[in-house]
LUMTIVEX-479664 format. One line per 5 residues: number of its first residue (from 1); their letters; for each residue x, y, z of N, C-alpha, C. Coordinates in nm, 3 decimals. Layout:
BEGIN
NUM = A = X:Y:Z:X:Y:Z:X:Y:Z  ...
//
This chain:
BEGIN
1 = XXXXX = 0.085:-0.118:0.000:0.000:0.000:0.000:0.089:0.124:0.000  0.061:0.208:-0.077:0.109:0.342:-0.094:0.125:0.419:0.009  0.206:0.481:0.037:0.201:0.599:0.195:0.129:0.742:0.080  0.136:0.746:-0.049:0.081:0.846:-0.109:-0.029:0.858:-0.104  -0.107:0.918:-0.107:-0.294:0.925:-0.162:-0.317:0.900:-0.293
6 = XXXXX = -0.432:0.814:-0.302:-0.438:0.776:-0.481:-0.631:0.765:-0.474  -0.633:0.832:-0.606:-0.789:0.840:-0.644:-0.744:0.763:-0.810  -0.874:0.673:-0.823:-0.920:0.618:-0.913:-1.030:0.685:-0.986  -1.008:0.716:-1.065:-1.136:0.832:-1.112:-1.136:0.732:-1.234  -1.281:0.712:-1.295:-1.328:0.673:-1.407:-1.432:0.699:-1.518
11 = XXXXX = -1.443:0.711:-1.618:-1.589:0.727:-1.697:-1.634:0.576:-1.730  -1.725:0.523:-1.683:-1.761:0.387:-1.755:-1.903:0.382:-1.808  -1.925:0.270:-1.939:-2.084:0.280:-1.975:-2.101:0.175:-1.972  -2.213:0.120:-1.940:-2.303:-0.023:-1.928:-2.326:-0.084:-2.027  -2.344:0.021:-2.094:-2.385:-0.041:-2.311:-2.228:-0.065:-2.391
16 = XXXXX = -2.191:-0.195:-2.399:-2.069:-0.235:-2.487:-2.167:-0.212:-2.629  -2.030:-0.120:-2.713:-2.097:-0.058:-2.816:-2.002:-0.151:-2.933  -1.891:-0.288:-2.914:-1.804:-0.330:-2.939:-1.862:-0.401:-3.079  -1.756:-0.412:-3.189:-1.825:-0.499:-3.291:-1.933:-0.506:-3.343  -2.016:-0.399:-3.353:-2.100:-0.358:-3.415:-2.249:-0.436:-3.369
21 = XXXXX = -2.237:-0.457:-3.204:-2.353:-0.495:-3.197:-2.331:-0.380:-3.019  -2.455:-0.417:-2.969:-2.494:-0.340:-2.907:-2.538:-0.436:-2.764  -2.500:-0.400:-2.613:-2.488:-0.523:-2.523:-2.477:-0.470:-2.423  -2.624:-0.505:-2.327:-2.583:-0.427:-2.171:-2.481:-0.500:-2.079  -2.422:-0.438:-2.000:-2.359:-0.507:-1.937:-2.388:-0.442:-1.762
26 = XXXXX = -2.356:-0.548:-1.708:-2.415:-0.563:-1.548:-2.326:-0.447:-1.477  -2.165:-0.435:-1.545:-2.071:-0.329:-1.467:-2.006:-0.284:-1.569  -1.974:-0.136:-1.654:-1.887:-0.134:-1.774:-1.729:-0.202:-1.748  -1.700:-0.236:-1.864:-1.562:-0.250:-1.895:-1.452:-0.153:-1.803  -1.512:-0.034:-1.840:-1.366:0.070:-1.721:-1.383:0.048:-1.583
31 = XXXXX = -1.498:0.060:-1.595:-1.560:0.025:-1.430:-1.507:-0.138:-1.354  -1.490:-0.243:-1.453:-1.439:-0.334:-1.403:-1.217:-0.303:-1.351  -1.227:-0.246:-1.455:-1.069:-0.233:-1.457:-1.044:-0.147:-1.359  -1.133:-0.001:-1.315:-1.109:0.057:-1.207:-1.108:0.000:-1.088  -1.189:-0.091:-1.047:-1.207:-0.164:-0.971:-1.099:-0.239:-0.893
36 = XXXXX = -1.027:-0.280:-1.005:-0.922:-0.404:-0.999:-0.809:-0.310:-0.909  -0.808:-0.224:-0.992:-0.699:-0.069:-0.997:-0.693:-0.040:-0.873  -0.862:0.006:-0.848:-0.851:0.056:-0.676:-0.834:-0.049:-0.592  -0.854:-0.155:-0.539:-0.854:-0.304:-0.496:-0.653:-0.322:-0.467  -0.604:-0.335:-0.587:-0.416:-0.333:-0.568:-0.383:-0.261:-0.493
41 = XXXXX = -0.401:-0.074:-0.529:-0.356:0.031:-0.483:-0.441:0.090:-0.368  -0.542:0.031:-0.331:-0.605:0.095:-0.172:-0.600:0.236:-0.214  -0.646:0.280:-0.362:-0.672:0.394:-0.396:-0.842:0.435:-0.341  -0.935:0.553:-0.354:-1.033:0.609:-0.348:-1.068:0.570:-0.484  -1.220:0.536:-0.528:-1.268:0.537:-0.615:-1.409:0.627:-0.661
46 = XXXXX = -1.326:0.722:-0.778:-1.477:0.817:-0.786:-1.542:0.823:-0.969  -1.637:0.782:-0.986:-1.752:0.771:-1.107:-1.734:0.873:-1.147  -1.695:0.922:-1.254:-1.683:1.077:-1.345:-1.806:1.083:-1.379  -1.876:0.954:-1.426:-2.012:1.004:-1.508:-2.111:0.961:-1.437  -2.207:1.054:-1.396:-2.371:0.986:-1.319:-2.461:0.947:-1.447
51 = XXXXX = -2.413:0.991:-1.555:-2.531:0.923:-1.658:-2.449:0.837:-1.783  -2.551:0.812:-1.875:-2.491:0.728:-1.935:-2.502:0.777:-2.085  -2.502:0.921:-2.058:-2.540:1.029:-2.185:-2.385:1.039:-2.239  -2.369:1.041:-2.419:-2.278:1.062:-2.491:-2.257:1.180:-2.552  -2.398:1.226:-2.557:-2.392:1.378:-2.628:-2.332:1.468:-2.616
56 = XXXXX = -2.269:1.525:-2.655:-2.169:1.649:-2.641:-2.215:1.756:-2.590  -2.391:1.780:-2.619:-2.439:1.907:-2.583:-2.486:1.874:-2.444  -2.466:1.792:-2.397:-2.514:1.751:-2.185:-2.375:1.830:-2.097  -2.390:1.954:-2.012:-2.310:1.966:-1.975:-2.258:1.937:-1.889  -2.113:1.904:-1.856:-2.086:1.790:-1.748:-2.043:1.873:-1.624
61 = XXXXX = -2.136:1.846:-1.547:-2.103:1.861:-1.342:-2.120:1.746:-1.285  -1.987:1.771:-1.253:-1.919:1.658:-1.150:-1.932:1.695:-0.982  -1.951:1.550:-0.961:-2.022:1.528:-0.841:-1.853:1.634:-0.773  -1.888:1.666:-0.636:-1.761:1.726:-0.582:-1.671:1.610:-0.498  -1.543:1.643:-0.523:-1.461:1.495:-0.463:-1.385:1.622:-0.361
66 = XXXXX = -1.427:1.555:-0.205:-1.354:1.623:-0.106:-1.246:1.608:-0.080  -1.207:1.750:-0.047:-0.994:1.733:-0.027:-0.947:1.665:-0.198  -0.942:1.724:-0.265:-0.930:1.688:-0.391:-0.768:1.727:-0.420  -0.686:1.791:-0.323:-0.558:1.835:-0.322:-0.498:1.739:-0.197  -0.551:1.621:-0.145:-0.476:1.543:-0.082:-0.434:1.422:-0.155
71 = XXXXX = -0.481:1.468:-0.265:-0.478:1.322:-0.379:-0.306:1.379:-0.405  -0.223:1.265:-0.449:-0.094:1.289:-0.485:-0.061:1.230:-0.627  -0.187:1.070:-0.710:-0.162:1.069:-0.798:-0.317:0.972:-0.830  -0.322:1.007:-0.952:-0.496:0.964:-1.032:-0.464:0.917:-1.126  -0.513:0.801:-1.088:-0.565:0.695:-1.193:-0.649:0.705:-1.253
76 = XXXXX = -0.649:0.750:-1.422:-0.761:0.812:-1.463:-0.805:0.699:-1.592  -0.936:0.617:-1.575:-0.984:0.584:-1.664:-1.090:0.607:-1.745  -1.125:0.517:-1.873:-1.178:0.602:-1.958:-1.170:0.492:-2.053  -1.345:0.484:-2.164:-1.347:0.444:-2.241:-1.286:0.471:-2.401  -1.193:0.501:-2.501:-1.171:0.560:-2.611:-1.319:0.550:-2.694
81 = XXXXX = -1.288:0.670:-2.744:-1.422:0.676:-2.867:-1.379:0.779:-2.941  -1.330:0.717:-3.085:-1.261:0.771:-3.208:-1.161:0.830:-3.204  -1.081:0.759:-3.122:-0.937:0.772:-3.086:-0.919:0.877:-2.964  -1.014:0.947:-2.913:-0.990:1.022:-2.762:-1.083:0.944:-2.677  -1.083:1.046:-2.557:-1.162:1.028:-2.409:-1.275:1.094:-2.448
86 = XXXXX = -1.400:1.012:-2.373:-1.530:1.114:-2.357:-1.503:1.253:-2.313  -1.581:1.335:-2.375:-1.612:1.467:-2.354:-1.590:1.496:-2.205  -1.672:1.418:-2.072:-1.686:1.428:-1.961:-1.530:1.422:-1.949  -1.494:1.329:-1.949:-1.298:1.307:-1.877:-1.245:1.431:-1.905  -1.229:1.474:-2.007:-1.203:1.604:-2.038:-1.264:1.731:-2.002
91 = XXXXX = -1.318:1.755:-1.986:-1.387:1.820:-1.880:-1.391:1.820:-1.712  -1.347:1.690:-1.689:-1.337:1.714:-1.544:-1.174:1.690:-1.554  -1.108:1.695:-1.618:-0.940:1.716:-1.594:-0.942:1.880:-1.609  -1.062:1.981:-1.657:-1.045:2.064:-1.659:-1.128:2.158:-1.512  -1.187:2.040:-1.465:-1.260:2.077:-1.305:-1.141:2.133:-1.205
96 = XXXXX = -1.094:2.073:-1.206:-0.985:2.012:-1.046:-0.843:2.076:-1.096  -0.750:2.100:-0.959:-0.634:2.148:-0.998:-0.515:2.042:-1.014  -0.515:1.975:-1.112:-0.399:1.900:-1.173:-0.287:1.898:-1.111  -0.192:2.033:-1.085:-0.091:2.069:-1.055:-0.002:1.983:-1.000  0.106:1.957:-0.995:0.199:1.879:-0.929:0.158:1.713:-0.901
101 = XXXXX = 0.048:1.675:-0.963:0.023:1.544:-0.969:0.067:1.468:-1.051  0.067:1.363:-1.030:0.092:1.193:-1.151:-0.045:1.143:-1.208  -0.065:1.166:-1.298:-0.180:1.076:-1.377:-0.178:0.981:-1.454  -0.176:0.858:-1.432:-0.174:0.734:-1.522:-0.285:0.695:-1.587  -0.286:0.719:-1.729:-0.404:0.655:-1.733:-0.477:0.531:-1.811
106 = XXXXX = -0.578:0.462:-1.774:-0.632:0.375:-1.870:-0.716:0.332:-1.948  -0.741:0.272:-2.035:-0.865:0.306:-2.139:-0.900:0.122:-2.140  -1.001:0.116:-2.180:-1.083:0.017:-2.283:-1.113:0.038:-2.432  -1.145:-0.016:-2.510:-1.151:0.013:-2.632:-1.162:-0.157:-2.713  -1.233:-0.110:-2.825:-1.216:-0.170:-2.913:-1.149:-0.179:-3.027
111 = XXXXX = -1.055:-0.154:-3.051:-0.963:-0.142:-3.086:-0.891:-0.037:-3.127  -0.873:0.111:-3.073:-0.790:0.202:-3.111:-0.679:0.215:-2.969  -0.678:0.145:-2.890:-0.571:0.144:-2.781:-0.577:0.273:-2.691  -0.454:0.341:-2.711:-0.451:0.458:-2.592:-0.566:0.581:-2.671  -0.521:0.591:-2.817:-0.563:0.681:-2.940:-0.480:0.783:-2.910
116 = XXXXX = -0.516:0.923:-2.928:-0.456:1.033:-2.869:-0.439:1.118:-2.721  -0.522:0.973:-2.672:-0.572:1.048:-2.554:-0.449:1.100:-2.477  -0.335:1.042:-2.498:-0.231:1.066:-2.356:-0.188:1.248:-2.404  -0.186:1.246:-2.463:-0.128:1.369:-2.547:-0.249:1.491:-2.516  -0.347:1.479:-2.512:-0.451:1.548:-2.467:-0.468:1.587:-2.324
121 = XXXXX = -0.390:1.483:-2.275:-0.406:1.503:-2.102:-0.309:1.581:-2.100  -0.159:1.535:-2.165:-0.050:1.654:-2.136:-0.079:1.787:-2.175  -0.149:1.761:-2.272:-0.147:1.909:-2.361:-0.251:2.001:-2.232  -0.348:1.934:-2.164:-0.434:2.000:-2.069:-0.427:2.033:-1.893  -0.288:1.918:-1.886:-0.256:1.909:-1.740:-0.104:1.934:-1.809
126 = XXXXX = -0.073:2.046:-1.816:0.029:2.100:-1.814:0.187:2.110:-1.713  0.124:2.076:-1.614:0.212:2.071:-1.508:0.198:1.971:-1.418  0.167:1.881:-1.458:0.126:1.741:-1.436:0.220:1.627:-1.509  0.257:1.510:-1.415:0.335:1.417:-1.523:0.252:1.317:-1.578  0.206:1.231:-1.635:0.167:1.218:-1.717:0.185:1.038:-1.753
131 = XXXXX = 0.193:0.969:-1.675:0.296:0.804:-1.716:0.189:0.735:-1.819  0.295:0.622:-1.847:0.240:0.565:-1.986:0.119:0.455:-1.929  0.016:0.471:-2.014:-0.130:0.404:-1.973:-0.107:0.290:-2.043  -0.258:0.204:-1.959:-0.269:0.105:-2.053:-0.386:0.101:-2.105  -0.397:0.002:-2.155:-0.499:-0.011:-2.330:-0.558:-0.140:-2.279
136 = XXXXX = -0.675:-0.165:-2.250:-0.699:-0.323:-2.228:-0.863:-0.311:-2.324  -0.840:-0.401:-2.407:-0.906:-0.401:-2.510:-1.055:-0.503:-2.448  -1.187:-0.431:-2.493:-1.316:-0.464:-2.414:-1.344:-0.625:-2.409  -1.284:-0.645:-2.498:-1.308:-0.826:-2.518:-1.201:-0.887:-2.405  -1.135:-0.818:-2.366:-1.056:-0.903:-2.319:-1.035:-0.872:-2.143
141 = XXXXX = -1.150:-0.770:-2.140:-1.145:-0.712:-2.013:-1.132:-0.814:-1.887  -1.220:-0.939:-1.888:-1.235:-1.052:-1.815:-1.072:-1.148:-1.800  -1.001:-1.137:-1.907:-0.882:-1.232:-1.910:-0.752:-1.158:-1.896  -0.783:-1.031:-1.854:-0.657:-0.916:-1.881:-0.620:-0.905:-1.711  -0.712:-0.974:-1.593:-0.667:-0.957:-1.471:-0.514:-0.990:-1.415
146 = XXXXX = -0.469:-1.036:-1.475:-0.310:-1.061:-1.454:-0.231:-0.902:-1.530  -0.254:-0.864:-1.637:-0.195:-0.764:-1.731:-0.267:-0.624:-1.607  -0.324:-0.652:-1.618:-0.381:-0.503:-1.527:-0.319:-0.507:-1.386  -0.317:-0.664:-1.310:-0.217:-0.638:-1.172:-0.057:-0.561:-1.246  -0.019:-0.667:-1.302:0.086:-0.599:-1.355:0.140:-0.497:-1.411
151 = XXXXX = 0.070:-0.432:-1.455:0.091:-0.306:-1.553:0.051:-0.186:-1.376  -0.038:-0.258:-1.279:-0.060:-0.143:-1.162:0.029:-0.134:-1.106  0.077:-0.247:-1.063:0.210:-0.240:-0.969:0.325:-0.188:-1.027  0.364:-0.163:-1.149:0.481:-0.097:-1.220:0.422:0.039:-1.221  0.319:0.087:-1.275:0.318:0.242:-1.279:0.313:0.285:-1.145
156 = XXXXX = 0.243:0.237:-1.032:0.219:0.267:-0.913:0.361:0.283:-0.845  0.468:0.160:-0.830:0.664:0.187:-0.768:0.705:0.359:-0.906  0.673:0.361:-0.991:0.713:0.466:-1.107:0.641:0.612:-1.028  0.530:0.625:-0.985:0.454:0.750:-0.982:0.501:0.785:-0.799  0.555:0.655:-0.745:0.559:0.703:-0.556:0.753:0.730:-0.616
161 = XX = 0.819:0.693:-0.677:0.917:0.717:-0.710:0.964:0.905:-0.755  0.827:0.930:-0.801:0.840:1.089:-0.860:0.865:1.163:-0.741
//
């Protein structure tokens, strides 16, 4: 366990939109991986999205996360859709003060991987570092529990190291 503070922040949706069919699911894909995420790292876990709206024109208010400057590094996940992050993720990296934090982050997807997203976070958390995410692809969300311990415990010794 970390002596740092760690928040798990996520956007997840219930509807796998994967392969061209359409499929509720009981917990989304990010939402499973956050899970895992917070569970290793005895991080805080907080829902970016209360709905399950895609539209661009819904404007996003985020629930308030208290002491939001005792956090030292965020785990930020997130579904890709056409190679970035939902509208909301972006938007609430533009809520909160970034500053001097570590953000790792991770996506689901069907197949465009990180996309541009990492580059978007730097370009927006400016003074923020930024470590390399992972990509765990929606099909494989169920069989990736070994790749996701692993990939936590390396960025996690990398981000208490900063």
């Amino acid at each position: 366990m970390s002596e740092k503070k760690i928040l798990t922040a996520f956007f997840s949706m219930t509807k796998d939109y994967s392969f061209g069919k359409v499929e509720r699911l009981v917990k989304g894909h990010t939402e499973q991986v956050a899970d895992q995420i917070a569970e290793i790292t005895g991080s805080d876990l907080y829902r970016i999205n209360r709905t399950e709206a895609l539209r661009p024109e819904r404007i996003y208010e985020p629930e308030p996360i208290e002491n939001f400057d005792q956090y030292d590094i965020i785990y930020l996940g997130y579904p890709i859709y056409y190679h970035t992050m939902p509208l909301q993720v972006s938007e609430f990296l533009k809520s909160y003060p970034f500053e001097n934090k570590v953000i790792i982050p991770f996506t689901t997807h069907a197949g465009s991987g990180l996309g541009r997203s990492v580059a978007e976070i730097k370009e927006t958390c400016k003074q923020s570092e930024v470590l390399d995410g992972l990509a765990v692809g929606s099909a494989e969300v169920q069989s990736a529990k070994q790749k996701i311990k692993d990939w936590t415990l390396k960025s996690l010794a990398a981000a208490e190291s900063r």
